[in-house]
N, C-alpha and C positions, 0 to 999 in steps of 0.2 A: 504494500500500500504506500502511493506518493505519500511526502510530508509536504505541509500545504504550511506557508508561512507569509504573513500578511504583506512582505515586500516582494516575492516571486509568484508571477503570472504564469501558471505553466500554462495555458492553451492559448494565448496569445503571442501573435507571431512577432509583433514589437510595442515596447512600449519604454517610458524611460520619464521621471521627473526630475526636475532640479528644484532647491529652493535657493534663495539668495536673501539677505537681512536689509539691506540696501543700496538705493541709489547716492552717489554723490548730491549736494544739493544745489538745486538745479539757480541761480540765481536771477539770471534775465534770460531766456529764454526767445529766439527771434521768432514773431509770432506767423502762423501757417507756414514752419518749417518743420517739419518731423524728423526725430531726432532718435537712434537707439535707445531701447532701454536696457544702460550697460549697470550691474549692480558692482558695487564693492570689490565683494567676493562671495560665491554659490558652492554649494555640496549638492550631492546626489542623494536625495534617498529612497530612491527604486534603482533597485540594479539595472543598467540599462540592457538589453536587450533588442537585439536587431536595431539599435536605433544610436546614430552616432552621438554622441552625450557632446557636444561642442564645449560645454560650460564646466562643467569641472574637470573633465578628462583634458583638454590643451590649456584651456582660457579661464580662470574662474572670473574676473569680470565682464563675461559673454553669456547672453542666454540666445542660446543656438542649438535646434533640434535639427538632425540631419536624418531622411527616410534613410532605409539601407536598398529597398525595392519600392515596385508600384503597390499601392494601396491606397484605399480608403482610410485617415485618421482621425479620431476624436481629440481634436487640442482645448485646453483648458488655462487658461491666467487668472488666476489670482494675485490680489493687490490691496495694500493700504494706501491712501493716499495721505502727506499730510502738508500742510501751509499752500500756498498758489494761489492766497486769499484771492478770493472775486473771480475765479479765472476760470475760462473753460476751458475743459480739457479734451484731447481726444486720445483713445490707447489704441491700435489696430493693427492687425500680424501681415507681417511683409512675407512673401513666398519669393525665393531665390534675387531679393534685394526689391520686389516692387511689389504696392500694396495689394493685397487678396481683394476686397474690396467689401468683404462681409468680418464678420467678427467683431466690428468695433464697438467701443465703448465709450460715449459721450457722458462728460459731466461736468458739474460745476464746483468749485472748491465755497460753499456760501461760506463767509463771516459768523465766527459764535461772538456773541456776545462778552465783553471783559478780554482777556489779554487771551483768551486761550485760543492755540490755531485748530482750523477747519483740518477732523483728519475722519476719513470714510474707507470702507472697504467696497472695492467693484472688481466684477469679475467677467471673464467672459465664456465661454464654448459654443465650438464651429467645428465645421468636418471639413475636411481640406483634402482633395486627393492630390498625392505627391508621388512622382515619380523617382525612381534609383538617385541618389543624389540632391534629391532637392530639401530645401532646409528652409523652418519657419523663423521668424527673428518678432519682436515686439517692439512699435515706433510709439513714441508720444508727441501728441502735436498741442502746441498751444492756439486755442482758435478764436482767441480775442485779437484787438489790433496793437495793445499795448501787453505789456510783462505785468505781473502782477508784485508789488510792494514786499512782500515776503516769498523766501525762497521755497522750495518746490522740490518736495522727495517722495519715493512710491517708496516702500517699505514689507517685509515680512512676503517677498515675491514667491507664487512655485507656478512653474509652467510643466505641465505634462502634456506627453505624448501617446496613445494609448491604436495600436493599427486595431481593426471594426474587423478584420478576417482573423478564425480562431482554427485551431488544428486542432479535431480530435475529440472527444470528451474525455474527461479524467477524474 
């Protein structure tokens, strides 16, 4: 009998997450320019499997999922956001360096009340088919026409990769 352990997919042909604690902080920001979202530094915590780990296996401050073949994949980003007071924001996943055109996430960082910064958590999942080779990356666009007063960091990130074709029952 398999042993079945909460970090190993066995009938899954790829899958692989990263997390990362954070972003540099982002300070003026040129607005409807999209920019990576490069963190600190990332760890892996799914074994990656078929799926080339960009972010902690070469680069830890890279979040880069690379296919190993064609498929169908479930991607997921999670995020905090915190300070970019007043500022709209956009997150959305680039495939082989240009935008997908679905997946994204609009929002707005509002003002709390007294000295304390605006900090939220938004997330996204999209299915993306990728072929041998191809790799998802995550852009953030600032979509006001000015920078916003306080600086500007996503926090507590994990991006997973998860391929939709499974092998096998087990």
């Amino acid at each position: 009998m398999a042993i079945h352990r909460p970090d190993v997919f066995h009938n899954t042909i790829g899958v692989a997450s990263v997390n990362a604690a954070t972003t540099s902080a982002i300070e003026s920001p040129t607005p409807d320019t999209p920019f990576l979202v490069a963190p600190v530094s990332s760890t892996s915590n799914i074994t990656a499997k078929n799926i080339k780990d960009n972010a902690a296996a070469k680069s830890p401050d890279l979040l880069k999922l690379t296919a190993v073949w064609l498929g169908y994949y479930f991607i997921v980003f999670n995020c905090n956001s915190a300070g970019g007071t007043n500022g709209n924001w956009r997150i959305e996943p680039y495939k082989n360096g240009a935008s997908l055109g679905y997946g994204k996430i609009q929002f707005k960082q509002l003002s709390i009340t007294g000295e304390r910064l605006p900090y939220y958590e938004i997330s996204t999942g999209f299915i993306a088919k990728l072929q041998k080779d191809d790799y998802v990356e995550m852009y953030l666009t600032l979509t006001d026409a000015e920078a916003p007063e306080v600086a500007f960091t996503l926090q507590n990130m994990s991006f997973s990769i998860y391929q939709l074709e499974q092998v096998g029952i087990h």
